[in-house]
Backbone as ProteinMPNN parsed JSONL, in Angstrom:
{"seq_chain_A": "XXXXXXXXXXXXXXXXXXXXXXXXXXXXXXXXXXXXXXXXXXXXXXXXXXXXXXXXXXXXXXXXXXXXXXXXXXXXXXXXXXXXXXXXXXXXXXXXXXXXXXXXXXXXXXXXXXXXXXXXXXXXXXXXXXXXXXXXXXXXXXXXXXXXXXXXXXXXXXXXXXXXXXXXXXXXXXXXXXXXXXXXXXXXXXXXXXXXXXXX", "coords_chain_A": {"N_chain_A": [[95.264, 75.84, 86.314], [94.622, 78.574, 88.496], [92.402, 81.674, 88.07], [91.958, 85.33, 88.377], [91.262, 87.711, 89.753], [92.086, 91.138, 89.211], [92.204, 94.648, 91.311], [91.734, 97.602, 90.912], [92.214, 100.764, 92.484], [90.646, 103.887, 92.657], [91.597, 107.605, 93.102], [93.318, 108.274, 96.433], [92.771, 105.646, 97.376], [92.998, 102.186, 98.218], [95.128, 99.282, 97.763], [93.765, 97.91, 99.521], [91.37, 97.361, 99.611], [90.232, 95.585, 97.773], [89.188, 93.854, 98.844], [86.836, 94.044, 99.406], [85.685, 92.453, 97.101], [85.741, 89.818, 97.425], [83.876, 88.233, 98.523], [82.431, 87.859, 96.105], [83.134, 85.447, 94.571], [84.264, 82.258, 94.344], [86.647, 79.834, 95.272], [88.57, 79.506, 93.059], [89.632, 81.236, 92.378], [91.658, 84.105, 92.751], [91.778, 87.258, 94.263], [93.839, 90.2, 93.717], [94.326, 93.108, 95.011], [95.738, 95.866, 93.101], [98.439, 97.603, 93.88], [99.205, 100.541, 92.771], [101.435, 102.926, 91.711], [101.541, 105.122, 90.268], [101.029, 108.778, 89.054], [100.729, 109.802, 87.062], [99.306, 109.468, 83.618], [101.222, 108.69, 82.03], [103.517, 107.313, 82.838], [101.903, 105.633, 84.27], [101.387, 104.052, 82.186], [103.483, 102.64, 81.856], [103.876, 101.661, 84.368], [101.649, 99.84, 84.842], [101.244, 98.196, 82.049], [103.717, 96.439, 82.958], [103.068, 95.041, 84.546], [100.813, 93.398, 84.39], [102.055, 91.736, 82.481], [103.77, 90.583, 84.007], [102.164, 88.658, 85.463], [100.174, 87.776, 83.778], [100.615, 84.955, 83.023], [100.349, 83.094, 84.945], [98.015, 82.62, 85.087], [94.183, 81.525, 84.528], [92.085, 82.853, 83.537], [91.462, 86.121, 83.328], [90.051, 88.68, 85.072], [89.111, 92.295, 85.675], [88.503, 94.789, 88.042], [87.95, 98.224, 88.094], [88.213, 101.385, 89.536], [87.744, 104.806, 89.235], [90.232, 107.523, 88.186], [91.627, 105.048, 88.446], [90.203, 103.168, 86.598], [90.367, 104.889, 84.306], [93.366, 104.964, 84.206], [93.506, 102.199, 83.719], [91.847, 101.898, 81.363], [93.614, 103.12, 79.155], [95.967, 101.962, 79.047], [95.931, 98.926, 79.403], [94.464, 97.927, 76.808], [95.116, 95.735, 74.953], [95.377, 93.686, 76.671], [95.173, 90.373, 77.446], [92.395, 89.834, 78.976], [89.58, 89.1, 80.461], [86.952, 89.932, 81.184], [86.042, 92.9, 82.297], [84.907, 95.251, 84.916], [84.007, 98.253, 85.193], [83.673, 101.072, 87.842], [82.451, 104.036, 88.036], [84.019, 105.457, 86.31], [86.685, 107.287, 85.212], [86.286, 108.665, 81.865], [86.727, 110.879, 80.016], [88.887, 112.509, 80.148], [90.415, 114.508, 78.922], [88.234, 116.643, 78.434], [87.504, 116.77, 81.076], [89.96, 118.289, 82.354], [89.513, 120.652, 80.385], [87.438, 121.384, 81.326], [88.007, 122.115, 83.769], [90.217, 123.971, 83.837], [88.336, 125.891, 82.06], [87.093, 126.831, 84.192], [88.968, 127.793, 86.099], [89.324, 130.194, 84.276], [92.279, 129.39, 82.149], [93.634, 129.585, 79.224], [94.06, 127.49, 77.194], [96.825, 128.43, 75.578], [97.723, 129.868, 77.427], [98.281, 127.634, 79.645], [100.173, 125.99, 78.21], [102.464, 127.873, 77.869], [103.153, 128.627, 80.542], [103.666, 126.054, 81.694], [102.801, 124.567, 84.102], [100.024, 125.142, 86.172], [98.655, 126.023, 89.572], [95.765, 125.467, 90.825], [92.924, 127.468, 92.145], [91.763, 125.365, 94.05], [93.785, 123.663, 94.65], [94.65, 121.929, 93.144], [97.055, 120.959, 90.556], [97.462, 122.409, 86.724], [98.698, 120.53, 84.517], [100.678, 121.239, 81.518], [102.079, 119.607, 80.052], [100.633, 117.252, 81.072], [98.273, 117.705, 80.076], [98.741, 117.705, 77.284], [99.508, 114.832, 76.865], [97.26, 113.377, 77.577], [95.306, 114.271, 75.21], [96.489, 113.45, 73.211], [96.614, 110.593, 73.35], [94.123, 108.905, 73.117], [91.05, 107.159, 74.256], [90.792, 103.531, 73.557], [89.418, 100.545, 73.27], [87.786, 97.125, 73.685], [87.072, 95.22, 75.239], [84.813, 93.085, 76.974], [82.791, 94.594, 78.22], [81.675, 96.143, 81.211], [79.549, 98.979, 83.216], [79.136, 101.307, 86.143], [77.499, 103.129, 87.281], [76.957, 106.788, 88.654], [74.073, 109.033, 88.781], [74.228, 111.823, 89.461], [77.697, 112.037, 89.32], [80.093, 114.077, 89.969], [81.992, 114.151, 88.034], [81.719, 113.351, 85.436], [79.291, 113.911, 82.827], [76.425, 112.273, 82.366], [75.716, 111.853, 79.717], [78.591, 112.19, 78.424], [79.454, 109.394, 79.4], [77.622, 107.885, 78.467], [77.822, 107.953, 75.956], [80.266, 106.796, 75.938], [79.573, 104.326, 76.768], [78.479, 103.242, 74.244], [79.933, 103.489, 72.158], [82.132, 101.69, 72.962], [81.016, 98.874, 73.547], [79.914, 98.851, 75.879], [78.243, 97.576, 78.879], [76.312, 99.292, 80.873], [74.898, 100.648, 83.575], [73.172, 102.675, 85.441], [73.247, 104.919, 88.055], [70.672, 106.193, 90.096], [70.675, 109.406, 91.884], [73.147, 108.719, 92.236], [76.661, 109.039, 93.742], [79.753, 109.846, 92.39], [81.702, 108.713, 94.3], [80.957, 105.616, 95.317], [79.876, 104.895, 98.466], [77.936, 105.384, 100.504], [75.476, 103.299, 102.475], [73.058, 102.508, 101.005], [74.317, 103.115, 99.021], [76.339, 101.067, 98.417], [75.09, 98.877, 98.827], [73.832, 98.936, 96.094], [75.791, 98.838, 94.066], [76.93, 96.371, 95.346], [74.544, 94.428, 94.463], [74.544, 95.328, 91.524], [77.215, 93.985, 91.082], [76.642, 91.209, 91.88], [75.073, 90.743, 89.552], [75.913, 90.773, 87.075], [78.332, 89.821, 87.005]], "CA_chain_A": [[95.622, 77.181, 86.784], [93.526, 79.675, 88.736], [91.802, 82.533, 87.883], [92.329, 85.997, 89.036], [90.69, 89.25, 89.903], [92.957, 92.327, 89.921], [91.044, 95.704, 91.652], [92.829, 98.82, 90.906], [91.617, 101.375, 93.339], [90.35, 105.506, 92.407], [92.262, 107.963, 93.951], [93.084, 108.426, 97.601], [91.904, 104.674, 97.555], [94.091, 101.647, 98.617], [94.677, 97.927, 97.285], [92.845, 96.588, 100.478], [89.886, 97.46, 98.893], [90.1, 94.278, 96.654], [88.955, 92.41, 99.798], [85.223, 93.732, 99.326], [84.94, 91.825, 96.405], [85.795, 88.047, 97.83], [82.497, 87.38, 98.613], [81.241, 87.716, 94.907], [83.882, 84.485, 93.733], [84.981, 81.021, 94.609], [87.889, 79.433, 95.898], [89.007, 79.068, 92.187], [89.911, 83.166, 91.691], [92.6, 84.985, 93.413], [91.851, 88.715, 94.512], [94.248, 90.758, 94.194], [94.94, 94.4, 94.897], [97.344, 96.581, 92.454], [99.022, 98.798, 94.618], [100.059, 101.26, 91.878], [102.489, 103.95, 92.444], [101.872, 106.488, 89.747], [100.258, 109.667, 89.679], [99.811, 110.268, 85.455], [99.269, 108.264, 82.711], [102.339, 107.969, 80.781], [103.717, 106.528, 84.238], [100.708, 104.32, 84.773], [101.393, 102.99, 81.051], [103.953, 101.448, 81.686], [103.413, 100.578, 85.363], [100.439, 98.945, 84.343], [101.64, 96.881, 81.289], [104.517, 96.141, 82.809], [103.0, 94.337, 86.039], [100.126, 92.73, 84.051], [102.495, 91.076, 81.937], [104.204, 89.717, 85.045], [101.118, 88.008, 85.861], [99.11, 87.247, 83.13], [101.18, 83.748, 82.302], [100.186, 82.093, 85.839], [96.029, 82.6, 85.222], [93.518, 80.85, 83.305], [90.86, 83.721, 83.102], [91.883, 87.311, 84.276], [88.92, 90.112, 85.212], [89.547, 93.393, 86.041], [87.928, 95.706, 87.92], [88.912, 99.385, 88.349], [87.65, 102.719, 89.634], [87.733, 106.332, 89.12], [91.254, 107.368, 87.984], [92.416, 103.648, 87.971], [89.988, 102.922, 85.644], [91.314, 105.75, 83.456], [94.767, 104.641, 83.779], [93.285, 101.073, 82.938], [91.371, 102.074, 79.801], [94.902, 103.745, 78.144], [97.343, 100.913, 79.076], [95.414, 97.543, 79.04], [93.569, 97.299, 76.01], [95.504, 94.956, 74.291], [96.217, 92.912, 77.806], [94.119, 89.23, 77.611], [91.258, 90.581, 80.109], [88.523, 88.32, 79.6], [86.055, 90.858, 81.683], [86.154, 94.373, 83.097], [83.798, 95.893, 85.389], [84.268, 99.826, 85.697], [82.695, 101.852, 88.511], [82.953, 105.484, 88.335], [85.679, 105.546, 85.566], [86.832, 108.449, 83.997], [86.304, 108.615, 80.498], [87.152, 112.123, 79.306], [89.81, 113.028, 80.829], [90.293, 115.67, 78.124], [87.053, 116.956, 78.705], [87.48, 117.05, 82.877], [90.914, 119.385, 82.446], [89.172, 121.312, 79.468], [86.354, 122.236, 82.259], [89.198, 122.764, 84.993], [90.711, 125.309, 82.688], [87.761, 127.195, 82.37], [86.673, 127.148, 85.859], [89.99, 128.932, 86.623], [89.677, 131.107, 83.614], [93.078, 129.465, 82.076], [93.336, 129.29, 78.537], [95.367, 126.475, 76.607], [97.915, 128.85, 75.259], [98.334, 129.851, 78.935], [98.743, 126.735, 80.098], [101.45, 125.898, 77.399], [103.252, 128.622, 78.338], [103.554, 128.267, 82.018], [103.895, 124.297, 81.922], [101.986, 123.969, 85.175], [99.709, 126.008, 87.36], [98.254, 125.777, 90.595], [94.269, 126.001, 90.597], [92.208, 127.835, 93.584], [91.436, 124.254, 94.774], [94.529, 122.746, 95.142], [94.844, 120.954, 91.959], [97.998, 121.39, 89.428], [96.822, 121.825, 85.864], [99.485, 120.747, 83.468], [100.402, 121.109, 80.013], [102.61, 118.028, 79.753], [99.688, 116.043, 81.054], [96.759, 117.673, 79.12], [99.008, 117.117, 75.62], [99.037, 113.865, 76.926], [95.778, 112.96, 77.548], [94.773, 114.762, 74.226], [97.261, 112.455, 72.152], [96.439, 109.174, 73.421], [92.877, 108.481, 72.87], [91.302, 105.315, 74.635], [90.977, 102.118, 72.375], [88.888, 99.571, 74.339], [87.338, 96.226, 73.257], [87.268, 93.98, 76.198], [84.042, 93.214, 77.552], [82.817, 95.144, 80.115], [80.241, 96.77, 82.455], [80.272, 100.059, 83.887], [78.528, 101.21, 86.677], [77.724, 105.624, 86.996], [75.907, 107.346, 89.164], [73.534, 110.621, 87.897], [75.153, 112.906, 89.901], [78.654, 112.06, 89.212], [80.466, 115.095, 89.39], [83.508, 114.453, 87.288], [81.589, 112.906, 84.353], [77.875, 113.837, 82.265], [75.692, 111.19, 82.205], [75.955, 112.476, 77.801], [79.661, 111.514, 78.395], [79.41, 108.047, 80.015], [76.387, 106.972, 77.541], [78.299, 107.992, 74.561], [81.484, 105.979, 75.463], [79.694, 102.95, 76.629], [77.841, 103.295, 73.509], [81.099, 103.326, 71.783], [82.817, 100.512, 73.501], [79.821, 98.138, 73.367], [79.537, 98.199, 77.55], [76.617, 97.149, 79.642], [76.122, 100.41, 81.368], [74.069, 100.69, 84.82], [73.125, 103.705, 86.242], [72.149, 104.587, 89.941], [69.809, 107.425, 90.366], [70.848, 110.381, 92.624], [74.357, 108.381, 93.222], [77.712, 110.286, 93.792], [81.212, 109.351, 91.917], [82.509, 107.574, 95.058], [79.684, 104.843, 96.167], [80.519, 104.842, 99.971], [76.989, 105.497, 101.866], [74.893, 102.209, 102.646], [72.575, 102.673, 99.745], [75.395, 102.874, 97.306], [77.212, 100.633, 98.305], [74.252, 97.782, 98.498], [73.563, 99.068, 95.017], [76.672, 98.179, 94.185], [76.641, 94.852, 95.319], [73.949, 93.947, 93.574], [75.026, 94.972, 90.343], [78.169, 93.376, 90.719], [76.438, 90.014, 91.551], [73.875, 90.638, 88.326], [77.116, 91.383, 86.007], [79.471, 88.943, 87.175]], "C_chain_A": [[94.412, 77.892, 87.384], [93.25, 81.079, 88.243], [92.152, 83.46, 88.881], [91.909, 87.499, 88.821], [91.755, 90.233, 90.401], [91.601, 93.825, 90.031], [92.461, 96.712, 91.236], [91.901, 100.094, 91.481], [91.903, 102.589, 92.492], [91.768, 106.288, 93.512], [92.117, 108.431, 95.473], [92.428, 106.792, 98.05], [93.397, 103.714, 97.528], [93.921, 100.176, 97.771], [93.942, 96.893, 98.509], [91.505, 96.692, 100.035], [88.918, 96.41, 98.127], [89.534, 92.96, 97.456], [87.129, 92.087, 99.667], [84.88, 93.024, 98.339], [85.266, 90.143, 96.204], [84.453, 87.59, 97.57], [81.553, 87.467, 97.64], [82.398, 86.237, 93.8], [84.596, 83.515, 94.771], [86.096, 81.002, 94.856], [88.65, 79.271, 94.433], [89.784, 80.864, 91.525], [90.687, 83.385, 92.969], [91.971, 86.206, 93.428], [93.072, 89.344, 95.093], [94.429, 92.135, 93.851], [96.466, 95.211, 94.48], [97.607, 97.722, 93.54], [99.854, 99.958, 93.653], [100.572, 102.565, 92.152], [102.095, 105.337, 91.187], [100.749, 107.111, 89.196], [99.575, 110.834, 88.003], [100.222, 109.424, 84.501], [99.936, 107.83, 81.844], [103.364, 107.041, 81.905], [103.335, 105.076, 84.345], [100.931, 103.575, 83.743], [102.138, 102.051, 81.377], [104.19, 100.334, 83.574], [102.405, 99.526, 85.363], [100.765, 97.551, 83.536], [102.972, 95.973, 81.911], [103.65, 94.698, 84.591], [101.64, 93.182, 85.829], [100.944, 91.764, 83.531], [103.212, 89.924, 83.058], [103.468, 88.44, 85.639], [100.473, 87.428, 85.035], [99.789, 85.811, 82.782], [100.604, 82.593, 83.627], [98.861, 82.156, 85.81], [95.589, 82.046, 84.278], [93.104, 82.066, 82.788], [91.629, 84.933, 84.089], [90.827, 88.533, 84.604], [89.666, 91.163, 86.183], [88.334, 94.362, 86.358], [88.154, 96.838, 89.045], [87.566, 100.584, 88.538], [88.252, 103.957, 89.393], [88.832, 106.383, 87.882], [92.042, 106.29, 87.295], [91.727, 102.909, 86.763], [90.318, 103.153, 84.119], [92.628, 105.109, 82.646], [94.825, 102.973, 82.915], [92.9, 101.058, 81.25], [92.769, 102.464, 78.724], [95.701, 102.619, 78.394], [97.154, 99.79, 78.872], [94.877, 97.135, 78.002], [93.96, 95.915, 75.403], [96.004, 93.421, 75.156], [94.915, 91.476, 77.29], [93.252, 88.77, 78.931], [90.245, 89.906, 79.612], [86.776, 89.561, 80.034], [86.779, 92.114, 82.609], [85.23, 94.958, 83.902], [84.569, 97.105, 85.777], [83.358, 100.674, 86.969], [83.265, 102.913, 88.618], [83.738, 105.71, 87.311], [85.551, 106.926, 85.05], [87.5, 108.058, 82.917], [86.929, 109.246, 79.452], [87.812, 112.543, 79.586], [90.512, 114.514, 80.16], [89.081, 116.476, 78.506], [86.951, 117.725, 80.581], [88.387, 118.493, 83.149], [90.327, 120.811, 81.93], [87.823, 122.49, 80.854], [87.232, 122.632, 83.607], [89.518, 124.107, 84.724], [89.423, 126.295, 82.763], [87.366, 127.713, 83.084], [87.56, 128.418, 86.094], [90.492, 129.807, 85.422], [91.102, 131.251, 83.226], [92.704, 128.975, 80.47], [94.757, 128.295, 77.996], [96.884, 127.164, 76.575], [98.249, 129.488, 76.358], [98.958, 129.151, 79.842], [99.981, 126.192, 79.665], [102.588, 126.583, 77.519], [103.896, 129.005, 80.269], [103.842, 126.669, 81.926], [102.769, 124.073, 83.065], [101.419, 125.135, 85.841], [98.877, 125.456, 88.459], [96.749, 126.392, 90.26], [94.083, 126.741, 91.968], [92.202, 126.573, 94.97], [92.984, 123.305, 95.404], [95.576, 121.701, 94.095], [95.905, 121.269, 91.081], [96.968, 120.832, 87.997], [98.211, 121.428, 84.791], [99.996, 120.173, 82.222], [100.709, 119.849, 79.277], [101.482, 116.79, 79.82], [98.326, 116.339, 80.067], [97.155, 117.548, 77.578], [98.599, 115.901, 75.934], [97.959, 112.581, 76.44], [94.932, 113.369, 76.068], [95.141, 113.83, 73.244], [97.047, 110.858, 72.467], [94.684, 108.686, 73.885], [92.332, 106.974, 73.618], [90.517, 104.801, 73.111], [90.107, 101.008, 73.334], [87.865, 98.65, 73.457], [86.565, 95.109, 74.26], [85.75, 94.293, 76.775], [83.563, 93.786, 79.058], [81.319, 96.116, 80.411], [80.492, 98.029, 83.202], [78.912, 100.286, 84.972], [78.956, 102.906, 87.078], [76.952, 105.466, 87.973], [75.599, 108.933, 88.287], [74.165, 111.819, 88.251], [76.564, 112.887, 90.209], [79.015, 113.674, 88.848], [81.365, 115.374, 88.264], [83.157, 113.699, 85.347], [80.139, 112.983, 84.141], [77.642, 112.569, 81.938], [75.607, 111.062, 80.51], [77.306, 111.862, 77.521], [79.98, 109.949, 78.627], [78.603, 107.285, 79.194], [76.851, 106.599, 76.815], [79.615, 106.997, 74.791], [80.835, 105.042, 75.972], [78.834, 102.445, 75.407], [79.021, 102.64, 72.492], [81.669, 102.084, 71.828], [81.533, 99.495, 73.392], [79.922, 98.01, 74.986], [77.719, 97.968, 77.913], [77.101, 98.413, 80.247], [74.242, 100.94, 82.461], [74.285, 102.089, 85.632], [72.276, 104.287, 87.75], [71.72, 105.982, 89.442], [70.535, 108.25, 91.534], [72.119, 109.88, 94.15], [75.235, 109.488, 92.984], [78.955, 108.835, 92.854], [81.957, 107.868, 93.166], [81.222, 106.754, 95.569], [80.407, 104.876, 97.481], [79.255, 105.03, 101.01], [76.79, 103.902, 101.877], [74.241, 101.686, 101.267], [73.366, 102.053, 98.614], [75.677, 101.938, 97.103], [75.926, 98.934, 97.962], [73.393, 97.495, 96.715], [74.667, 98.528, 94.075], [77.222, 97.2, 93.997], [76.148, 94.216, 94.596], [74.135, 94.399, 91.933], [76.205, 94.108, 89.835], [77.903, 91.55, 90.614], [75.539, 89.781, 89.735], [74.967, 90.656, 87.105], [78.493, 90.242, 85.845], [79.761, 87.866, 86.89]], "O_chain_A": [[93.309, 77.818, 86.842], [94.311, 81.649, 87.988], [92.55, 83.09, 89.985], [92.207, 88.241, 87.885], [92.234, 90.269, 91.535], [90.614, 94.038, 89.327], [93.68, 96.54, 91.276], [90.869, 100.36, 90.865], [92.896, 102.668, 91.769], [92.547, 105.762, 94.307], [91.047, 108.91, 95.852], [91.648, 106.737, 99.0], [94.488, 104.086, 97.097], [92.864, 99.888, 97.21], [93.675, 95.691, 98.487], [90.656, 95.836, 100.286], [87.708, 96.314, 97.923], [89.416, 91.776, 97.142], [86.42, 91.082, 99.722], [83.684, 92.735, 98.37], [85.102, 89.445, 95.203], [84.021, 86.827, 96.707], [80.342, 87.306, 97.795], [82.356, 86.162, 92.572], [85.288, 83.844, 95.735], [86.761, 82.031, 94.738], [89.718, 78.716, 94.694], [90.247, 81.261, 90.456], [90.373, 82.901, 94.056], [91.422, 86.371, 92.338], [93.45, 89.276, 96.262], [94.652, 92.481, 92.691], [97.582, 95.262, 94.996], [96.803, 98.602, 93.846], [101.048, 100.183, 93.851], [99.946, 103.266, 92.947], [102.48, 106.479, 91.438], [99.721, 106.517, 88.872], [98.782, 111.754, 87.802], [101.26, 108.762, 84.5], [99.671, 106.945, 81.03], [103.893, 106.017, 81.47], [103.904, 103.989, 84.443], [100.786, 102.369, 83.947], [101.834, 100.859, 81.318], [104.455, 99.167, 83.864], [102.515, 98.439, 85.932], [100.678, 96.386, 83.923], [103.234, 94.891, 81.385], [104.094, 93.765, 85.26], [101.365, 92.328, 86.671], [100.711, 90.671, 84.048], [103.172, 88.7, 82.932], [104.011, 87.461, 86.152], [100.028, 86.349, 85.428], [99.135, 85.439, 81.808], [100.449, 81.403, 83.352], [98.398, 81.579, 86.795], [96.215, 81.918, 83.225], [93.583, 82.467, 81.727], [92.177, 84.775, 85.18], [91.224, 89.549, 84.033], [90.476, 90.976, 87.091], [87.465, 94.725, 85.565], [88.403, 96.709, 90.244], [86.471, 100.665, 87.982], [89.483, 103.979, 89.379], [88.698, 105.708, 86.862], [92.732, 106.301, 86.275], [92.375, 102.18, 86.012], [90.477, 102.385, 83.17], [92.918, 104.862, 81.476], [95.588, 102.572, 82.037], [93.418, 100.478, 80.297], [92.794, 102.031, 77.572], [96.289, 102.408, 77.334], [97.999, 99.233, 78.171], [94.67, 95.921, 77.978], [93.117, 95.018, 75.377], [96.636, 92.462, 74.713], [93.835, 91.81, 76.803], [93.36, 87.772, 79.644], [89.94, 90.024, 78.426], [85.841, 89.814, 79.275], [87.762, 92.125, 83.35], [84.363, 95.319, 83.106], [85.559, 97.081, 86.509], [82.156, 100.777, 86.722], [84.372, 103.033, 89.141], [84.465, 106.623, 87.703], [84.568, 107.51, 84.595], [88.576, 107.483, 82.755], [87.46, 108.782, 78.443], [87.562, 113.711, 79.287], [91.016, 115.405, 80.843], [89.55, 117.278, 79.313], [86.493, 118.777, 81.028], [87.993, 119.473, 83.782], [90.451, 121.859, 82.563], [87.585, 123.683, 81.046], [86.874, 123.553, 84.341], [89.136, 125.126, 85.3], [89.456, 127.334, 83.421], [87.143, 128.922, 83.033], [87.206, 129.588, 86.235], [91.665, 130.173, 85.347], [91.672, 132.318, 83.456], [91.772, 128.196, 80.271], [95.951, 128.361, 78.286], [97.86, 126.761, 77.208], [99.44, 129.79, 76.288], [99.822, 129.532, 80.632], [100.849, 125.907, 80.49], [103.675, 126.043, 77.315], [104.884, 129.531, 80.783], [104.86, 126.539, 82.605], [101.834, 123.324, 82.781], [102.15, 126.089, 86.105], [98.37, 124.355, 88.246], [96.526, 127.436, 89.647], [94.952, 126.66, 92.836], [92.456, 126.673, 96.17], [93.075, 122.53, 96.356], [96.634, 121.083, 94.215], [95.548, 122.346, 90.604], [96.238, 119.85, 87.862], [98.678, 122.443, 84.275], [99.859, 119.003, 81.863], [100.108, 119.236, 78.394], [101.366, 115.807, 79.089], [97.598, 115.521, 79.506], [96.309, 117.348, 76.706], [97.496, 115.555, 75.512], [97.842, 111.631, 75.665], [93.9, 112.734, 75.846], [94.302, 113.385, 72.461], [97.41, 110.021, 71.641], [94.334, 108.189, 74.955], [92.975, 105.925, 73.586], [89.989, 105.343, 72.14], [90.677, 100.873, 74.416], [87.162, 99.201, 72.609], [85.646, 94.351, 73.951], [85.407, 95.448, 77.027], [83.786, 93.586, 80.252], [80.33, 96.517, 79.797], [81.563, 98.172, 83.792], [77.859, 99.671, 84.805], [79.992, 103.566, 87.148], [76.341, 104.441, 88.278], [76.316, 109.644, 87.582], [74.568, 112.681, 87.47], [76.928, 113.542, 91.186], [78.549, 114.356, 87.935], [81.513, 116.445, 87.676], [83.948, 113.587, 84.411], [79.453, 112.349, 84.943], [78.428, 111.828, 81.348], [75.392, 109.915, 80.117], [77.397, 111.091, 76.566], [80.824, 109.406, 77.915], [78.791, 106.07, 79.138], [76.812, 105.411, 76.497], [80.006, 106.399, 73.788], [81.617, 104.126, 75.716], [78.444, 101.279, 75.467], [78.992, 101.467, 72.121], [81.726, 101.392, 70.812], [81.022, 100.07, 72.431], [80.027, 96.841, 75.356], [76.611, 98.14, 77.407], [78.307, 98.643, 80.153], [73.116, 101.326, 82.148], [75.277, 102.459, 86.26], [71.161, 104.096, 88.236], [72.283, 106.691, 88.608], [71.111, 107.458, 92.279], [72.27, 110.066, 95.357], [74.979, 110.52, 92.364], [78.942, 107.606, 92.774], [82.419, 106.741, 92.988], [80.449, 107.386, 96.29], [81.637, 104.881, 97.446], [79.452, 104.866, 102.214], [77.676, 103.184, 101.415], [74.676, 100.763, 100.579], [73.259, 101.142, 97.794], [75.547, 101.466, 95.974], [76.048, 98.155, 97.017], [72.755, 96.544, 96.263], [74.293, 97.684, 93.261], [77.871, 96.877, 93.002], [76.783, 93.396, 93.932], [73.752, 93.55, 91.128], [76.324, 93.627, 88.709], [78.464, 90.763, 89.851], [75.537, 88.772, 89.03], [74.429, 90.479, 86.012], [79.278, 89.99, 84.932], [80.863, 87.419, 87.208]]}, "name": "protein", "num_of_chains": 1, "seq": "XXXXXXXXXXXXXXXXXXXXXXXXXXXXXXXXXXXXXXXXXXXXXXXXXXXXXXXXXXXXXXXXXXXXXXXXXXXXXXXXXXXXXXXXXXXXXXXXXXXXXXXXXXXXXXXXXXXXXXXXXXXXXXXXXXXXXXXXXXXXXXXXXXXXXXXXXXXXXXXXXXXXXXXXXXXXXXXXXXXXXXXXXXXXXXXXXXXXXXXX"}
């Protein structure tokens, strides 16, 4: 049987994405891109388990590796999937934590939020209550070996946050200096690279 790399793309991000990482694996690994359809994580649970399971019976070895968001949605739904490796870039961790600082940005307090169900931020963003119980009640669980890869100036996650959960999780944890959340210049992206060959 072959082996098989699934990418699960951040948001605003596509499954062709899964193509940049051919040229770090043999003719013996499949790449392929999840195209996943949903947009919060009790959704993603079971889109997730339900499309791994579909798959995981035709692979020897399965690695996974997920960004932003998708990492997110990975960390809550896969733990228990037979993932032999993970590489994270960018993931969000806290997702409690991210809303919790949303909220106070726009000067909304919980029992505000609870009581409206949903509001609209300044920015654009819905905050809502259904999803921040959510996220509050389902804690991640993670075992599976893995590697994460931050930058310092991530906006959506403290370098205090990212330490402490790969501290937690037992990850390898690589950090770029005066990167951003999305790698995408030249720099980044050759930074990047080379961790993914050093990790892989």
């Amino acid at each position: 049987m072959k082996n098989v790399v699934i990418y699960v793309h951040g948001k605003g991000g596509n499954a062709e994405e899964a193509n940049h990482y051919k040229q770090f694996f043999d003719d013996n690994f499949e790449i392929i891109g999840f195209d996943y359809k949903s947009l919060n994580p009790w959704d993603a649970k079971i889109e997730f388990i339900n499309y791994f399971n579909s798959i995981i019976s035709k692979y020897n070895k399965i690695y996974l590796i997920a960004n932003s968001i998708g990492a997110y949605f990975s960390l809550i739904s896969l733990s228990h999937m037979p993932i032999d490796k993970a590489m994270l870039i960018s993931p969000i961790v806290d997702m409690e934590r991210i809303l919790l600082d949303m909220m106070t940005y726009e000067n909304i307090t919980e029992d505000e939020l609870m009581l409206k169900k949903e509001i609209k931020t300044s920015f654009g963003e819905f905050l809502s209550w259904q999803y921040f119980s959510y996220v509050r009640k389902n804690t991640i669980h993670w075992d599976i070996p893995t590697n994460i890869l931050f930058a310092d100036n991530d906006n959506m996650t403290s370098v205090d946050t990212m330490t402490n959960f790969a501290n937690k999780i037992n990850a390898n944890l690589t950090i770029m200096r005066d990167g951003e959340h999305w790698f995408h210049t030249d720099d980044q992206m050759i930074f990047l690279d080379n961790w993914f060959k050093e990790n892989i």
